[in-house]
C-alpha positions, 0 to 999 in steps of 0.5 A: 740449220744454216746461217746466211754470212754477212754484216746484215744478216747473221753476222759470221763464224765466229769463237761464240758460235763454234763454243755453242756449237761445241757444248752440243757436240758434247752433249749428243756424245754423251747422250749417243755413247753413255760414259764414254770418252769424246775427243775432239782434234781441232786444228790451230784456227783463231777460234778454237785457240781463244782464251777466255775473257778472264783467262790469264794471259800476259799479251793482253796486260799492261806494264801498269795496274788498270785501264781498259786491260782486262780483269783476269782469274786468279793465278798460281804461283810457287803453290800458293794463289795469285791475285791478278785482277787488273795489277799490270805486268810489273806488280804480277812479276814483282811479287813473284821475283821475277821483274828485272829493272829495264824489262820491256813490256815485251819482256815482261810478257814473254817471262810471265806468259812462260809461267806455268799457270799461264802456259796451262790456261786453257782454250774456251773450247778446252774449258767448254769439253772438259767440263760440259757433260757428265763425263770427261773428255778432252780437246786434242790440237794437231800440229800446226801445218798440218 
């Protein structure tokens, strides 16, 4: 199978695709090596790192609740679950002490995006291996510059 590239005909690679393509991957591996674990080293490219739709990530929210932001999973603060939804940059980091008065949008992402239930949130790659098939596997990313 191939695809012919281009706006008017099957449109391009893309993170759809390669996710597709990757839920196959996985399942030819389990079917070829019963119970044993794949591991697939991708590099750095933007559609093997996209995070998904509702996935956390601080450079997507606004300082304020709502607007066309997108409506994220939960988080995990200190323990306990975190609402996240739609509540803007400030609501998220007030309610976990973390706001300071003068924060710049640019600011307040850096501080939550280098909390630990965002800097965890996996790729859709990620997602996709880790939990496809019947058994475990996993997504090993090389350096950069490779």
């Amino acid at each position: 199978m191939y695809i012919e590239v281009g706006k008017n005909k099957d449109g391009y690679w893309n993170n759809e695709r390669f996710a597709e393509q990757m839920r196959i991957a996985v399942l030819m591996f389990e079917e070829l090596y019963p119970g044993a674990e794949a591991i697939f080293m991708l590099d750095w490219s933007g559609g093997h790192t996209k995070k998904p739709e509702d996935g956390l990530n601080a450079n997507a929210m606004h300082v304020n609740p709502g607007g066309k932001q997108p409506h994220m999973r939960d988080g995990t603060w200190q323990g306990r679950p975190q609402k996240i939804g739609q509540r803007g940059l400030k609501a998220v980091l007030q309610e976990r002490g973390l706001f300071t008065a003068g924060m710049k949008q640019e600011d307040m992402s850096r501080v939550l995006g280098d909390c630990l239930d965002f800097k965890r949130q996996k790729t859709i790659v990620e997602e996709i291996v880790e939990t496809w098939g019947r058994y475990k596997h996993r997504v090993v990313m090389v350096p950069k510059f490779h």
